[in-house]
C-alpha positions as a Markdown table, in Angstrom:
| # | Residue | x | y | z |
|---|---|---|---|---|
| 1 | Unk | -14.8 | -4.3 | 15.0 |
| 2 | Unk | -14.7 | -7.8 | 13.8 |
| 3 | Unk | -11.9 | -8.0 | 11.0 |
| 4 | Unk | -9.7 | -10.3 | 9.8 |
| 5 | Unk | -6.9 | -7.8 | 11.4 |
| 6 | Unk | -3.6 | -9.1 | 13.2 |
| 7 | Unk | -1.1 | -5.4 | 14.2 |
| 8 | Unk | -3.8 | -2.7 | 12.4 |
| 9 | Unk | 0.0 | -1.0 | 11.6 |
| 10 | Unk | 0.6 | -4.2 | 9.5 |
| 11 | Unk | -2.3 | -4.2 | 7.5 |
| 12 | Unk | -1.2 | -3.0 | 4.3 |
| 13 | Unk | 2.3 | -4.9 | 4.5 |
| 14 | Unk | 0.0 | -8.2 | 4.8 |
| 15 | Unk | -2.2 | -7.9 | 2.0 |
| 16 | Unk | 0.4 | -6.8 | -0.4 |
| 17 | Unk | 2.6 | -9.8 | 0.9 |
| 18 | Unk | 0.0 | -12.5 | 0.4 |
| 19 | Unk | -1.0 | -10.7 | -3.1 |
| 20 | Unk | 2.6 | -11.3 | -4.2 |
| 21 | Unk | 2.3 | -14.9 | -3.0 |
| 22 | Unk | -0.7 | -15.6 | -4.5 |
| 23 | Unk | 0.7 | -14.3 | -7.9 |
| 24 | Unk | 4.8 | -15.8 | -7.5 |
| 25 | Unk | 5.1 | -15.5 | -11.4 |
| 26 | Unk | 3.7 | -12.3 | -12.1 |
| 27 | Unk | 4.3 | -10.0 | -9.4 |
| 28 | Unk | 6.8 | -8.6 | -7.4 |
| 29 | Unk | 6.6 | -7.1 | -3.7 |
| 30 | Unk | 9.2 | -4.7 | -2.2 |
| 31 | Unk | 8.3 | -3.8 | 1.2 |
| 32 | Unk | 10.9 | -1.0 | 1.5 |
| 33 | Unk | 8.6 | 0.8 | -0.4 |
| 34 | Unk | 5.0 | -0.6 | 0.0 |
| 35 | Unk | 5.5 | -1.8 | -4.0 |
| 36 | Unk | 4.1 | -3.9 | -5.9 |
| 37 | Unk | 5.1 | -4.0 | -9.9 |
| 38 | Unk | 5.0 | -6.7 | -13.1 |
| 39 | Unk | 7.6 | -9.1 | -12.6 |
| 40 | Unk | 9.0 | -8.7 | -16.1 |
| 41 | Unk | 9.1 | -4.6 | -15.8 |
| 42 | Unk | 10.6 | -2.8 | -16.6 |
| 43 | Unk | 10.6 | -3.4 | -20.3 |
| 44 | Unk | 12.5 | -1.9 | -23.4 |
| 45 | Unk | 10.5 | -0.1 | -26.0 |
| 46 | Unk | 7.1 | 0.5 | -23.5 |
| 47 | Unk | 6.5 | 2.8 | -21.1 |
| 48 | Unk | 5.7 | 2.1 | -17.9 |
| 49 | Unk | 2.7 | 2.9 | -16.2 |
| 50 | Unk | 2.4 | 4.2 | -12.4 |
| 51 | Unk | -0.6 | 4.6 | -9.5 |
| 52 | Unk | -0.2 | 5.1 | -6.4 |
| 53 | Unk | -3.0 | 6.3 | -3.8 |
| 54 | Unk | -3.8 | 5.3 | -0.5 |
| 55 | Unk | -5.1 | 1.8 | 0.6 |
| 56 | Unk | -8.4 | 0.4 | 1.0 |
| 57 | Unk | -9.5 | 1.3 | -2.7 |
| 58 | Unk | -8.7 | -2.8 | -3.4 |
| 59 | Unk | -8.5 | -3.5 | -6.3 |
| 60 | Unk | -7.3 | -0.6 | -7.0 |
| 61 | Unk | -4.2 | -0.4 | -7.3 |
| 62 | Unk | -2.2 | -2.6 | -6.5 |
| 63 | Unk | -4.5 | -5.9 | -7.9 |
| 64 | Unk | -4.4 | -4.4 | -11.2 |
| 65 | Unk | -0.6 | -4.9 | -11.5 |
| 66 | Unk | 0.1 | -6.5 | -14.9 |
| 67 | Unk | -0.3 | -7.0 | -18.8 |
| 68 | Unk | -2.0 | -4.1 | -20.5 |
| 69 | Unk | -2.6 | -2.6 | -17.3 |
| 70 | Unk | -0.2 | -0.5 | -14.2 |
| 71 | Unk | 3.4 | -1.9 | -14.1 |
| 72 | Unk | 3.7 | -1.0 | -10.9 |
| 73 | Unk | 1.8 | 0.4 | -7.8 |
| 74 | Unk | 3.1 | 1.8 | -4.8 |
| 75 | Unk | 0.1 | 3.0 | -2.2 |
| 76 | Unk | -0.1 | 4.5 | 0.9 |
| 77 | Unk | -1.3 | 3.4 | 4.0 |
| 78 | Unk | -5.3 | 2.7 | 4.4 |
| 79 | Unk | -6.9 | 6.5 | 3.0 |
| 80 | Unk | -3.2 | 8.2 | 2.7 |
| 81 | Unk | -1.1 | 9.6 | 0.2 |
| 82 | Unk | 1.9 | 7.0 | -0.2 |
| 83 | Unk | 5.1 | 9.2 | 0.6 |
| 84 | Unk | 7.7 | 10.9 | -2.1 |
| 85 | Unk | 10.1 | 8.2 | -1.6 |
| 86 | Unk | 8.3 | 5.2 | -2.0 |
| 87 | Unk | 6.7 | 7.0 | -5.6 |
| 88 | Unk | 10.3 | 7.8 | -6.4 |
| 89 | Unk | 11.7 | 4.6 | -6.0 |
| 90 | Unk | 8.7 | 2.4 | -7.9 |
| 91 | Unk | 9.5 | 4.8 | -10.8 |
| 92 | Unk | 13.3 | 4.2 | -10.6 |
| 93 | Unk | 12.4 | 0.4 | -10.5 |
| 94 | Unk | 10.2 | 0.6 | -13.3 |
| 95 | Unk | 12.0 | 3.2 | -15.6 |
| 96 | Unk | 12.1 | 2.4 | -19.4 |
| 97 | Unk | 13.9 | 3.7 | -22.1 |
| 98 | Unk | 10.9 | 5.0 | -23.0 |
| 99 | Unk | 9.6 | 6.3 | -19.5 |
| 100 | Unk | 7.2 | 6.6 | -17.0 |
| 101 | Unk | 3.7 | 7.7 | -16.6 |
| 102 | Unk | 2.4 | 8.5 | -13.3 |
| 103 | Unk | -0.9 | 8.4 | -12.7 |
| 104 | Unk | -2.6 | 10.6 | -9.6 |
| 105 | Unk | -6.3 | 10.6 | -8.5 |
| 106 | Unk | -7.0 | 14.0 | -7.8 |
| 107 | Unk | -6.3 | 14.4 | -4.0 |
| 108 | Unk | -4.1 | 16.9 | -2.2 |
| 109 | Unk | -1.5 | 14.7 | -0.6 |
| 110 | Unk | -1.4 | 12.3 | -3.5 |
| 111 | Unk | -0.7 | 15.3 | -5.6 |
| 112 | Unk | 2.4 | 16.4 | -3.6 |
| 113 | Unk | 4.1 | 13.2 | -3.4 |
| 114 | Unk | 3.6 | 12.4 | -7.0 |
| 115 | Unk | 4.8 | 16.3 | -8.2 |
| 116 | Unk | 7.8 | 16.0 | -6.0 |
| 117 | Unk | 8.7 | 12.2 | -7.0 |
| 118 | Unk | 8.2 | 13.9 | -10.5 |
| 119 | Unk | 10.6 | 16.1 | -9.7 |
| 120 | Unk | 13.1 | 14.4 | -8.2 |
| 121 | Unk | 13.1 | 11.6 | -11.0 |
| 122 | Unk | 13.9 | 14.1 | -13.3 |
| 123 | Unk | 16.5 | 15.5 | -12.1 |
| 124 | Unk | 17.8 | 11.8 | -11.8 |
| 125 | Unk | 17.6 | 11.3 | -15.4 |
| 126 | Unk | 14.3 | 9.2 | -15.3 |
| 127 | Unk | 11.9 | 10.5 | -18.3 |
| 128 | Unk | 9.0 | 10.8 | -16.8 |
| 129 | Unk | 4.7 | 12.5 | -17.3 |
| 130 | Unk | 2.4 | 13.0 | -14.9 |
| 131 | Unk | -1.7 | 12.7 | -15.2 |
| 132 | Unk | -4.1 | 13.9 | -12.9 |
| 133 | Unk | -7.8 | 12.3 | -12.9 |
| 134 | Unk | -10.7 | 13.9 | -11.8 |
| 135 | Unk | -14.0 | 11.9 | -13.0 |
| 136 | Unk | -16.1 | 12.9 | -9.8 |
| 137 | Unk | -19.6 | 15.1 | -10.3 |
| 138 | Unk | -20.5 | 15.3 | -6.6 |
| 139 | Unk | -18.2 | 18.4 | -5.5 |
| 140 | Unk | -16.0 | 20.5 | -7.3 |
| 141 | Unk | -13.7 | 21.1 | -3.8 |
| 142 | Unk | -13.6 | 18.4 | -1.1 |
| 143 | Unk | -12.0 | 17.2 | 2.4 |
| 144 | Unk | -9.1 | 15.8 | 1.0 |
| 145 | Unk | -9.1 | 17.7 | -2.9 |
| 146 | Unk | -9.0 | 21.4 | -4.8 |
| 147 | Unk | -11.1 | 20.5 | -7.2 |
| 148 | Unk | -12.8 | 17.6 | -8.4 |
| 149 | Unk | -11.9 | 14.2 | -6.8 |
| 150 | Unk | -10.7 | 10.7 | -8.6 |
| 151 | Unk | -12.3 | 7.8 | -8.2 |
| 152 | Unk | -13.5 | 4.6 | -10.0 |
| 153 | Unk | -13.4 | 6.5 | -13.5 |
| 154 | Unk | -9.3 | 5.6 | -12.8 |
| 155 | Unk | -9.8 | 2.1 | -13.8 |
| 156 | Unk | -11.1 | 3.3 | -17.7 |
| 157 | Unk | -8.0 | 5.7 | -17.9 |
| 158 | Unk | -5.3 | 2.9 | -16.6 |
| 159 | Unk | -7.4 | 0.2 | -19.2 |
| 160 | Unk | -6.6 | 2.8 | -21.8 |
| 161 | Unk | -2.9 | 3.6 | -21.4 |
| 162 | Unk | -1.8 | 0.3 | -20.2 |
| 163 | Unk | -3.1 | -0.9 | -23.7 |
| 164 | Unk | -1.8 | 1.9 | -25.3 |
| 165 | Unk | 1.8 | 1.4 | -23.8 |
| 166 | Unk | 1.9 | -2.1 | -24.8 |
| 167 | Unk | 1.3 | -1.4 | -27.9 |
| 168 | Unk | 4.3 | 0.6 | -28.4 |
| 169 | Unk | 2.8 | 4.3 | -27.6 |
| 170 | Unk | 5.4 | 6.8 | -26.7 |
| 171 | Unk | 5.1 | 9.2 | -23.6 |
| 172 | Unk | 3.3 | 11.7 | -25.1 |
| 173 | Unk | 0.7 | 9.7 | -26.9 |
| 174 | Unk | 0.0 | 7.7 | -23.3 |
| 175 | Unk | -0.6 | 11.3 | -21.6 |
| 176 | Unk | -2.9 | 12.3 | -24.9 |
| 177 | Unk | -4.6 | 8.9 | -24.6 |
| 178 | Unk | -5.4 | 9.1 | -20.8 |
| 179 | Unk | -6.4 | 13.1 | -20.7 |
| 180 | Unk | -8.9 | 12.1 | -23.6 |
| 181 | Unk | -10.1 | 9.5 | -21.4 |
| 182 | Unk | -10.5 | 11.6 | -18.5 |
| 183 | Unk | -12.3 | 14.5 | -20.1 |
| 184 | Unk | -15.2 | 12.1 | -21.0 |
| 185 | Unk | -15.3 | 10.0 | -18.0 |
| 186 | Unk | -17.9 | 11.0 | -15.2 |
| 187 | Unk | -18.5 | 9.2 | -11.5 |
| 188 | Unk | -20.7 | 10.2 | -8.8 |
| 189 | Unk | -21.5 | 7.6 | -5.8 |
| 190 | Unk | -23.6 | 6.9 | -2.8 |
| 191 | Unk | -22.9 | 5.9 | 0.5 |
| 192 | Unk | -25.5 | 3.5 | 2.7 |
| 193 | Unk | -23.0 | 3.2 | 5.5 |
| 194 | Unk | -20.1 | 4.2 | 6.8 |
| 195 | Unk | -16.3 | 2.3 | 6.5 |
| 196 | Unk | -14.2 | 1.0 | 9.8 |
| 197 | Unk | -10.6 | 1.5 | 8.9 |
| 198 | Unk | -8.7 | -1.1 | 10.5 |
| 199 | Unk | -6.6 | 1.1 | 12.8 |
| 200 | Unk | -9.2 | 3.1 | 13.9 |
| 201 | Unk | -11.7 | 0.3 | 14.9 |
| 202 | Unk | -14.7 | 2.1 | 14.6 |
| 203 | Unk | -16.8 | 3.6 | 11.9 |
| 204 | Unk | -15.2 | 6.8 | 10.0 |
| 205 | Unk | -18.1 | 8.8 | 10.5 |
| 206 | Unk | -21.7 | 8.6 | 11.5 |
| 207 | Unk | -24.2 | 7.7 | 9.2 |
| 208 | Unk | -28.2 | 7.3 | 10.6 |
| 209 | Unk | -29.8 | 3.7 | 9.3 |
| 210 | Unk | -32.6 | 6.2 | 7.6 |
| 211 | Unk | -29.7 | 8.0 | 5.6 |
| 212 | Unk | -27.4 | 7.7 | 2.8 |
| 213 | Unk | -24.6 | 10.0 | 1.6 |
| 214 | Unk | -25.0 | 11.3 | -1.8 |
| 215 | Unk | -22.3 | 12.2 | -4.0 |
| 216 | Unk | -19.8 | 10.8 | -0.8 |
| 217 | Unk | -15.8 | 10.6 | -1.4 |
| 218 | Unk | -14.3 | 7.2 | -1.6 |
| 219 | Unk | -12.4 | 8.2 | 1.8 |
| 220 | Unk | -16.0 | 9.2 | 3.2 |
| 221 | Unk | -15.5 | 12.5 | 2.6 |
| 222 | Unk | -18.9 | 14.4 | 2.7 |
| 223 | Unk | -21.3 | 14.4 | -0.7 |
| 224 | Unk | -24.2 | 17.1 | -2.0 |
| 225 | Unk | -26.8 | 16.1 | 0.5 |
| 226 | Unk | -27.3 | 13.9 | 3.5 |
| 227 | Unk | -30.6 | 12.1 | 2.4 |
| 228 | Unk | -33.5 | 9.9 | 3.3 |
| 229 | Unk | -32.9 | 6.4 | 2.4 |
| 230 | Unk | -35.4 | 5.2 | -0.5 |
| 231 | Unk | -35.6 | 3.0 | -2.9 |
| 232 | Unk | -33.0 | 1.5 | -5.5 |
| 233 | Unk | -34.1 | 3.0 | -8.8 |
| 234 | Unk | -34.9 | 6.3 | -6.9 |
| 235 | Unk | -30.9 | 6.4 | -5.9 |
| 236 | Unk | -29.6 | 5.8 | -9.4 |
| 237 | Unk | -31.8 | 7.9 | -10.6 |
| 238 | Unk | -30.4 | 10.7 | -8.7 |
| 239 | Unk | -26.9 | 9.6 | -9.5 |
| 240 | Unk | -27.5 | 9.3 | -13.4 |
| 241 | Unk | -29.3 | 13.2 | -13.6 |
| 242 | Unk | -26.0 | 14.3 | -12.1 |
| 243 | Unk | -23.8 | 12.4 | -14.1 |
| 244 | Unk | -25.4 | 12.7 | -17.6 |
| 245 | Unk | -26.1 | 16.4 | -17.6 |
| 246 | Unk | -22.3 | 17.0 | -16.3 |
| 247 | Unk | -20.5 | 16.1 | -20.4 |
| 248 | Unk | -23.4 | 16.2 | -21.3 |
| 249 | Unk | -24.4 | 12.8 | -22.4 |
| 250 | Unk | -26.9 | 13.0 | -25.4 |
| 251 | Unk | -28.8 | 11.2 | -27.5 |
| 252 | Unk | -26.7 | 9.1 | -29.7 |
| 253 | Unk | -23.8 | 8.5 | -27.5 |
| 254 | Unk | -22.1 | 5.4 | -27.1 |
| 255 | Unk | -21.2 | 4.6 | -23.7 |
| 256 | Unk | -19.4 | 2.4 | -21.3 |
| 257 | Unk | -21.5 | 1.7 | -18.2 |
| 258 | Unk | -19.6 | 0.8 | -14.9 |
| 259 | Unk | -21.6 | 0.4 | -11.7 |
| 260 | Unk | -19.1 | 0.2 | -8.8 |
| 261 | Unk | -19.2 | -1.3 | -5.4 |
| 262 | Unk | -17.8 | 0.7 | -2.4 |
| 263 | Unk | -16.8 | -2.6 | -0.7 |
| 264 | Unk | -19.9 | -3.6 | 1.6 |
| 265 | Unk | -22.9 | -4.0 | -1.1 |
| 266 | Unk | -23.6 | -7.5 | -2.7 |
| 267 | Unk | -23.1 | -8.2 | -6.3 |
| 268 | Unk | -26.9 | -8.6 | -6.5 |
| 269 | Unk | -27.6 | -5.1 | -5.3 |
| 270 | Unk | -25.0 | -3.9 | -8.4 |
| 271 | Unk | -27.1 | -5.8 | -10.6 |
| 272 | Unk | -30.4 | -4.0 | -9.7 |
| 273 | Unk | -29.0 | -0.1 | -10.2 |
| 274 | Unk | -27.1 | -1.8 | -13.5 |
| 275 | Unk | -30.7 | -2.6 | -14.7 |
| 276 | Unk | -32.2 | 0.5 | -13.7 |
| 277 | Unk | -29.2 | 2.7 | -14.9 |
| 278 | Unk | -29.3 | 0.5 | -18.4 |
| 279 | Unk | -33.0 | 1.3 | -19.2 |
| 280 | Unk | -32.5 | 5.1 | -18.2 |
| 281 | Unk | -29.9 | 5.5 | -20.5 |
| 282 | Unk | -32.3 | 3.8 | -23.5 |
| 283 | Unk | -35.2 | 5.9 | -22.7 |
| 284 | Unk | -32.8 | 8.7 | -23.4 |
| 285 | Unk | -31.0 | 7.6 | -26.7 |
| 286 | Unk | -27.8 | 6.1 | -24.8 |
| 287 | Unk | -26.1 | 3.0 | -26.2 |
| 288 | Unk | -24.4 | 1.1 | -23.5 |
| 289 | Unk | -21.9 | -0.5 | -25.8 |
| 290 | Unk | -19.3 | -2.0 | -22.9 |
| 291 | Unk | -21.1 | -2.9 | -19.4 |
| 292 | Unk | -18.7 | -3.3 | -15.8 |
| 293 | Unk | -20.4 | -4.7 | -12.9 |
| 294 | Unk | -19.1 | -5.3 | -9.6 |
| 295 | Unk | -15.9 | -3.9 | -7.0 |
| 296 | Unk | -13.2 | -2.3 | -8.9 |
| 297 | Unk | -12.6 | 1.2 | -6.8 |
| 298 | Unk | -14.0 | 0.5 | -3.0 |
| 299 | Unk | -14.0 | 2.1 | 0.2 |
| 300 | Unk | -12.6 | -0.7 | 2.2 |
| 301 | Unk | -16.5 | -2.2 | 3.5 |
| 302 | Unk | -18.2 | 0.8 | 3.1 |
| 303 | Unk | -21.9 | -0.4 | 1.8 |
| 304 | Unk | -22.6 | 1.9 | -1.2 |
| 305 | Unk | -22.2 | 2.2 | -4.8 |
| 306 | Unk | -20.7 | 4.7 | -7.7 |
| 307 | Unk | -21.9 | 4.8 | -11.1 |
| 308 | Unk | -19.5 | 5.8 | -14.4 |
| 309 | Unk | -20.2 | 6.4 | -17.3 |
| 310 | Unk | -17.4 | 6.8 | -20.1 |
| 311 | Unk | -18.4 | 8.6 | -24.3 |
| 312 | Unk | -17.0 | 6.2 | -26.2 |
| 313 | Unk | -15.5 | 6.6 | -29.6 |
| 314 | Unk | -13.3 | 3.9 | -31.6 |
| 315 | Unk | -9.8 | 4.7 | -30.2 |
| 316 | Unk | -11.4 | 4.1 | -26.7 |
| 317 | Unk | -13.2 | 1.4 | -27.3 |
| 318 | Unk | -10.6 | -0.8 | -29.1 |
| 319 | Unk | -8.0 | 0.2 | -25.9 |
| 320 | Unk | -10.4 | -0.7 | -24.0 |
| 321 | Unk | -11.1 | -4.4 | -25.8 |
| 322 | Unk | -7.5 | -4.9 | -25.8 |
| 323 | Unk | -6.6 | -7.6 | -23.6 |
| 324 | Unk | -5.4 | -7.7 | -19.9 |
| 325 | Unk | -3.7 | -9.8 | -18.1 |
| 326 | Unk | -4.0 | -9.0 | -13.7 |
| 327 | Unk | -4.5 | -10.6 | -10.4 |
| 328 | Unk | -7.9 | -9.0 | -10.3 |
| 329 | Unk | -9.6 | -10.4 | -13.4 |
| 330 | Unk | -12.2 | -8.0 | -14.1 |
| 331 | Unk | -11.6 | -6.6 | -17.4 |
């Protein structure tokens, strides 16, 4: 493993330190609790916005700490569920007169800490709602999930109800906002290689240089098929069938077009599924009206790729217009 690693056990501690240093006006890092949050949260009259996961999904979450986007993120170690205390404590730190919303990718142990935190923070006295995203097509159960998992289709519901919240929504109308955004987001990625997570020094599982993973989790969690490797337009070819006839995308819609990197694929790769992906969706009568291209949900360097496709309407598309202010500059 050749990594830029000092104590593997440290890993996460170090990033999050030298992402607070790099952003001494903006951010704020408590290492009791692996958190990072807005420097000028909480704030009166906005709820605050919450994510949490493991790490090695960078950028998310934890580099999309700011203006119209999370106030706060509190992750796990690399792939794990951050504990109960460490959620309950960011969402203490972060309260609001007008509360919290805590936002969970659909995984198992990141459902338990966040329902327990949940609970716990109420009976504290801290107002708080709870989301659950689930934008995956590849499997309906998985390794680490009942049900369908959450992945890079997180970044269009956090766009959505950061802008929301600073524009003065109340609790209620951030949870409405995000489950809209949910129920019309769809993701389904592909993995050319495995990842190497730092403390375990070698590759997470075996994948065959002929091979890709279809429909893989962002942990590497198994997909639909184990396939030949083939060509580029082929593989987002694939990806699109399953995504489009999941809403179903039709004729007509207006979409937003994200084409994710898993942490390991070059920019220019991105580009060439984006160009294939673009001209599929025009042959069938789908406007891409708002087009993301590069890493925003990885799978530490995992070479590989997700496509997402969101149904726009004009309540989505203006919060997702509205302006952002994060480490990560990528909306």
């Amino acid at each position: 493993m050749k990594k830029f690693v000092n104590d593997p056990q440290q890993f996460v501690p170090e990033m999050l330190e030298g992402l607070a240093l790099a952003n001494p006006d903006t951010l704020v890092y408590d290492p009791a609790y692996n958190l990072i949050r807005r420097a000028d949260a909480p704030r009166s009259g906005k709820v605050s916005i919450v994510q949490g996961s493991g790490s090695g999904h960078e950028p998310a979450h934890v580099m999309i700490v700011g203006k119209g986007m999370l106030d706060a993120a509190c992750p796990g170690d690399v792939f794990a569920a951050p504990p109960m205390d460490y959620v309950l404590e960011t969402a203490k730190k972060v309260a609001s007169d007008k509360g919290v919303l805590l936002l969970v990718n659909n995984y198992t142990g990141d459902r338990m800490a966040f329902e327990m935190a949940k609970e716990m923070a109420d009976a504290e006295g801290v107002a708080t709602e709870i989301l659950f995203i689930d934008d995956d097509v590849a499997v309906k159960d998985s390794t680490y999930t009942t049900g369908r998992r959450g992945v890079a289709g997180n970044f269009f519901v956090i766009k959505a109800v950061g802008a929301a919240a600073e524009n003065g929504a109340d609790l209620a109308e951030c949870v409405r906002i995000g489950e809209k955004v949910n129920s019309v987001t769809r993701t389904m990625g592909v993995a050319l290689t495995a990842c190497t997570p730092p403390a375990k020094g070698s590759p997470l599982f075996e994948l065959e240089d002929d091979k890709i993973e279809m429909g893989v989790g962002i942990h590497g969690e198994p997909g639909r098929e184990r396939q030949p490797m083939r060509s580029a337009d082929e593989i987002t070819d694939e990806l699109l069938d399953a995504i489009v006839t999941d809403l179903p995308f039709e004729s007509g819609n207006k979409v937003a077009l994200m084409v994710n990197g898993l942490g390991g694929t070059p920019i220019s790769e991105l580009y060439i599924v984006y160009r294939h992906a673009h001209r599929r969706l025009a042959e069938q009568g789908i406007e891409v009206a708002r087009s993301y291209v590069g890493e925003y949900c990885t799978s530490l360097d995992m070479a590989g790729a997700s496509i997402t496709l969101v149904q726009l309407d004009d309540e989505i598309t203006e919060l997702l217009d509205a302006p952002a202010e994060v480490a990560m500059r990528i909306f």
